[in-house]
Wavefront OBJ file of the C-alpha trace (Angstrom):
o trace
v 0.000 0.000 0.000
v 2.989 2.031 0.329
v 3.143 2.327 -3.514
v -0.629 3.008 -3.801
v 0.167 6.207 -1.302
v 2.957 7.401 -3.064
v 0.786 7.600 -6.041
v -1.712 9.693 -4.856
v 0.832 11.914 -3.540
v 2.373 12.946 -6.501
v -0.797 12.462 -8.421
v -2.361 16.325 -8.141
v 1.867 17.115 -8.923
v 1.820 15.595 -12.466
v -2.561 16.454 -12.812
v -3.026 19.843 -11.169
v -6.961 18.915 -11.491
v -6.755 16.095 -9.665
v -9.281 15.653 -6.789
v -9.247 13.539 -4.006
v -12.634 12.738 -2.164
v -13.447 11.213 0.551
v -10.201 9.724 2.720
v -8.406 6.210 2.295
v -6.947 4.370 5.487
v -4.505 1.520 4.552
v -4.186 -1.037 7.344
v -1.421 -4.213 7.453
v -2.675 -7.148 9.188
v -0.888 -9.902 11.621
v 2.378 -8.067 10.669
v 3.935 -11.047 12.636
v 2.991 -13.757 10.616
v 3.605 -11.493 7.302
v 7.345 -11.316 8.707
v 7.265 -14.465 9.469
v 5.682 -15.315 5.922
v 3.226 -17.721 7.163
v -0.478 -17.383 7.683
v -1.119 -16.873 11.112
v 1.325 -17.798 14.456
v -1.201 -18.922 16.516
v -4.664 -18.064 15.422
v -6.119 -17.521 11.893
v -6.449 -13.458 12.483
v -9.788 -13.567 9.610
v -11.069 -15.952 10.744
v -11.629 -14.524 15.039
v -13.798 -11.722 14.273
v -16.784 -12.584 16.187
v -18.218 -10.252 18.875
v -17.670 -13.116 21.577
v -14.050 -12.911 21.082
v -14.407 -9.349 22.319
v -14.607 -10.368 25.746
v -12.421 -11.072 28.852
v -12.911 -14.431 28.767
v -12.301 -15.632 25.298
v -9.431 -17.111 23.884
v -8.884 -14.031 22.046
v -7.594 -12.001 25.304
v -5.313 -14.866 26.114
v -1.604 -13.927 25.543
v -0.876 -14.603 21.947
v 0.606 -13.146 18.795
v -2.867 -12.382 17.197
v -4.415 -11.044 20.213
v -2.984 -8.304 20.415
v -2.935 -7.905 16.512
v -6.561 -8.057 15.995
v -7.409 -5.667 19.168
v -4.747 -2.913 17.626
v -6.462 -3.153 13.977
v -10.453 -3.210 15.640
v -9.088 0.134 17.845
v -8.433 2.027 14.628
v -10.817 0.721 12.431
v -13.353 1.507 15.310
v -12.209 5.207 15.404
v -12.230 5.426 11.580
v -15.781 4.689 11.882
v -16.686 7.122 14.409
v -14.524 9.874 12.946
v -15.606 9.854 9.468
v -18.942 11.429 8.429
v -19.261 12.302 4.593
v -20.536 9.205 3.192
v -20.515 5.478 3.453
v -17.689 3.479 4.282
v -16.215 0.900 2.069
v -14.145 -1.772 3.823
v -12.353 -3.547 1.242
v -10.130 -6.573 2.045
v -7.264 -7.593 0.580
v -5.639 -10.812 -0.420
v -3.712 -13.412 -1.943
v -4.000 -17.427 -1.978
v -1.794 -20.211 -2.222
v -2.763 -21.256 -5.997
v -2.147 -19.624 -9.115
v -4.999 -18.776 -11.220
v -7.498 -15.977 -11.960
v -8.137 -13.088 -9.523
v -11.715 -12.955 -8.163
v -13.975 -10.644 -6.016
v -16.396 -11.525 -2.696
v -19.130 -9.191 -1.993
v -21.867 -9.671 0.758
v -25.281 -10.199 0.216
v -25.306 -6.667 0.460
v -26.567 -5.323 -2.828
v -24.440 -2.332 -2.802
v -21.516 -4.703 -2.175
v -21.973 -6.705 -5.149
v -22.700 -3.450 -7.392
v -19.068 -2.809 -6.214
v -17.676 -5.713 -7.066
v -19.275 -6.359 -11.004
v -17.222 -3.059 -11.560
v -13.957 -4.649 -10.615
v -13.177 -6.177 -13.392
v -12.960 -9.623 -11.649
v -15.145 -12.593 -11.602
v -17.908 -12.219 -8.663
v -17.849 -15.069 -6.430
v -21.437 -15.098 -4.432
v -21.680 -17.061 -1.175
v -18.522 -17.125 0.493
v -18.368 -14.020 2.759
v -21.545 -15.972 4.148
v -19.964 -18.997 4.467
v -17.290 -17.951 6.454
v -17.532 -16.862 10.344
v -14.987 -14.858 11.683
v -14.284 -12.611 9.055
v -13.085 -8.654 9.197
v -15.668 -8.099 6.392
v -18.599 -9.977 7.840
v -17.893 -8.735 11.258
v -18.337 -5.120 10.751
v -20.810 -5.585 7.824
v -22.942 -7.236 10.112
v -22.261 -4.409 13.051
v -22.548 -1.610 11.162
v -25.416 -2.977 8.157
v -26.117 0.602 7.349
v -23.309 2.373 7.292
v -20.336 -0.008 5.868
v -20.110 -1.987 2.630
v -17.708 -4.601 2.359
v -15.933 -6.518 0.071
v -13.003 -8.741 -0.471
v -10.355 -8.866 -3.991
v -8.029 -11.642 -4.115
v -5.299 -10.280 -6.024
v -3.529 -13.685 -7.160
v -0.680 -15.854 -5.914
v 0.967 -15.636 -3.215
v 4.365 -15.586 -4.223
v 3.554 -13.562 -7.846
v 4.643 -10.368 -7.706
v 2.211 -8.789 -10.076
v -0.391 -9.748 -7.218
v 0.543 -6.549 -5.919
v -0.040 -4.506 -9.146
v -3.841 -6.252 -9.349
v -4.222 -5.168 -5.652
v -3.034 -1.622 -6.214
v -5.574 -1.434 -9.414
v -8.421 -2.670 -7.851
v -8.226 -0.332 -4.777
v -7.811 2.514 -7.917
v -10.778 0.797 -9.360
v -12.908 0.693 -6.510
v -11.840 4.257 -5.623
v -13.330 5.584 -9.151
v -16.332 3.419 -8.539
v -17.559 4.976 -5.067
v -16.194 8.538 -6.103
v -13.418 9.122 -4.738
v -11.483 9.792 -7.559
v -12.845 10.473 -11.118
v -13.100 8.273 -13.584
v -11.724 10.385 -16.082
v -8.073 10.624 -14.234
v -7.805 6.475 -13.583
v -5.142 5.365 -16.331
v -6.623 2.895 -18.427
v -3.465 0.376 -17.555
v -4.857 -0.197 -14.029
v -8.379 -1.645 -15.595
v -6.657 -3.783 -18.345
v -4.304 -5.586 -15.532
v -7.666 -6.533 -14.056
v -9.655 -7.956 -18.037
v -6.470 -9.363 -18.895
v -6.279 -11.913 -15.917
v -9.556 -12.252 -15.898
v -9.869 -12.810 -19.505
v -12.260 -16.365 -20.007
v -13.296 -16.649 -16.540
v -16.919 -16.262 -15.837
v -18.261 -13.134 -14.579
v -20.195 -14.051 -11.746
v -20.113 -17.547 -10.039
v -21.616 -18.663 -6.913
v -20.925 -21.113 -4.076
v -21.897 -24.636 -4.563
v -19.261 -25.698 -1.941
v -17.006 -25.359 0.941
v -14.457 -28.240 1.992
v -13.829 -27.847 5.992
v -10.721 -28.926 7.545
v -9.334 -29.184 10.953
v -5.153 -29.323 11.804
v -5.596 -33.467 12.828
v -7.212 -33.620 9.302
v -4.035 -34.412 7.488
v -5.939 -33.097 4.757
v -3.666 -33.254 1.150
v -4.527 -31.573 -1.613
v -3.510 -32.966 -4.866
v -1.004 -30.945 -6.405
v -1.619 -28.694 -10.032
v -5.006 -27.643 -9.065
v -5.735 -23.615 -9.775
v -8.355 -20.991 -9.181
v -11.787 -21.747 -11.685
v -9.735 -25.141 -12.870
v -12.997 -27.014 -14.114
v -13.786 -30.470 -12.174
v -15.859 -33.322 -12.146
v -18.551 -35.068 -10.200
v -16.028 -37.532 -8.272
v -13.208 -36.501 -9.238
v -10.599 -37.328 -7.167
v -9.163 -33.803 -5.013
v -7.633 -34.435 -1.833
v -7.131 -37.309 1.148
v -6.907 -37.108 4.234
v -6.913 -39.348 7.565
v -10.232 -40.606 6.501
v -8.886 -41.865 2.705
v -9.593 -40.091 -0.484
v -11.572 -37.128 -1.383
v -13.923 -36.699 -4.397
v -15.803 -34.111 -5.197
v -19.643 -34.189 -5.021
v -20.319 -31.706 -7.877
v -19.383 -30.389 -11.049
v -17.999 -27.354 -11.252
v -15.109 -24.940 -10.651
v -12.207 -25.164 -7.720
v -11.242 -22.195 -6.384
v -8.655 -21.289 -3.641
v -7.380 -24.977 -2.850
v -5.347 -25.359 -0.232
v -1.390 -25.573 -0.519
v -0.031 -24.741 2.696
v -0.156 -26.403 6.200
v -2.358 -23.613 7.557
v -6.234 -22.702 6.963
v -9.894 -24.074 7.959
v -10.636 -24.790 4.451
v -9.767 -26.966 2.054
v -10.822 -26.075 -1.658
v -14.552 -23.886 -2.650
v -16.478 -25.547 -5.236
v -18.360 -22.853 -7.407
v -20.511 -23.012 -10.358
v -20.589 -20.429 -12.896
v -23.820 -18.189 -13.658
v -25.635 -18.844 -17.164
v -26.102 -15.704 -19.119
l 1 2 3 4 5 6 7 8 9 10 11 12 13 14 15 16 17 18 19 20 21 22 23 24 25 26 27 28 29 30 31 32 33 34 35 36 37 38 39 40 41 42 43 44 45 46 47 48 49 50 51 52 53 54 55 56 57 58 59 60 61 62 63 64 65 66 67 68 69 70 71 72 73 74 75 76 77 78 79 80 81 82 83 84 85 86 87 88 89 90 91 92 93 94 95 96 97 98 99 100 101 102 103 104 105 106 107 108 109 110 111 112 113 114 115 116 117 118 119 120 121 122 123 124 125 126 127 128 129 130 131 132 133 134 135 136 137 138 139 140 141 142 143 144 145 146 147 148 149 150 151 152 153 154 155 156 157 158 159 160 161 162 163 164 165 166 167 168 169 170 171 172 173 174 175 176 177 178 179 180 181 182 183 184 185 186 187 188 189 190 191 192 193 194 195 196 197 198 199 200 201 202 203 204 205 206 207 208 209 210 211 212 213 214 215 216 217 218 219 220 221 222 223 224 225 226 227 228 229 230 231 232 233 234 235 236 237 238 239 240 241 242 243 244 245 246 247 248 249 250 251 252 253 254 255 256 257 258 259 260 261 262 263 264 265 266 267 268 269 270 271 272 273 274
């Protein structure tokens, strides 16, 4: 996000009519685990954002290295909140996953969310914010239903680094789609990132699926799966401690699972007709 700042700095240097609108907060999470360049240390940190880990007695107030994460991040998103009065606030997370493949959007059932999101030039992914509990989006969509609209962008792989150019053009991209910057001063290179990668994937899929894992799982994905790879009605994906794995639909994989860490195993989604 660093990059993304600089921009807008010298933005109104090199276009004296340049406007911004509005005001952009860029927050790092679990900066532990991103220096330690592993998911989490000791708790997934999206995945504990339920209002009964706000509490004395949870295992969220135990000494930890995402305790304190999570409280430092809900202190200033909290006073964002409070602070900021000229308009709705759009909460837009983030990430990256372990497979290669297409990048992808996740809006709420909110139906300002998902007018976001079909401007992102990204497939829409319906479903999955509901899916999962714990979530930054979900908790303070949920908290605040009137006021905040959130979405999530998964920008790629990992390890890619043009992951970071997608990110950086969909926050530009969601900036000229709520107004905070016109339309008219986005360079055209930031969309066409976006329809390149997302160039044959469909446009709006929803959930059909979500594998569930625990750590004692020994869950194994097989290897060369990658985002909107199409599968097969028992086809075989993964083992585990159980035995094999096969799918129970037809459809699309998306975000399957190639590191030790994570709740979930692989999403089965199923694109939209026209």
């Amino acid at each position: 996000m660093d990059l993304l700042l600089k921009m807008l700095e010298v933005e109104p240097i090199t276009n004296p009519s340049f406007t911004f609108h509005g005001k952009l907060v860029c927050l790092l999470g679990n900066l532990p685990a991103l220096r330690a360049r592993t998911r989490y240390i000791d708790y997934d940190l999206n995945r504990i954002w339920e209002p009964s880990k706000f509490n004395g007695n949870s295992a969220l107030s135990a000494s930890n290295a995402e305790s304190k994460q999570v409280q430092m991040l809900k202190e200033v998103v909290d006073q964002e909140i409070d602070q900021f009065h000229d308009g709705p606030i759009v909460l837009l997370d983030l990430h990256t996953t372990t497979a290669h493949g297409g990048i992808f959007t996740l809006p709420t059932s909110d139906p300002k969310s998902l007018e976001i999101a079909e401007t992102m030039h990204a497939p829409v992914i319906t479903g999955v914010i509901e899916r999962l509990p714990g979530t930054c989006i979900q908790f303070y969509t949920n908290q605040n239903a009137n006021d905040i609209i959130g979405l999530v962008f998964e920008g790629g792989q990992h390890d890619d680094p043009l992951s970071v150019n997608r990110s950086i053009a969909a926050v530009i991209n969601c900036m000229g789609t709520i107004g905070c910057v016109d339309l008219a001063h986005i360079e055209n290179r930031h969309n066409q990132l976006l329809v390149e990668y997302s160039r044959g994937l469909p446009k709006v899929a929803d959930l059909l699926y979500c594998h569930s894992i625990s750590k004692d799982d020994n869950f194994l994905m097989r290897s060369g799966y990658q985002n909107f790879q199409k599968i097969l009605k028992g086809e075989l994906l993964a083992s585990d401690r159980h035995g094999a794995i096969h799918s129970q639909y037809e459809g699309m994989i998306l975000m399957p699972l190639y590191q030790t860490q994570g709740q979930d195993g692989y999403f089965i989604v199923k694109p939209q007709s026209n």
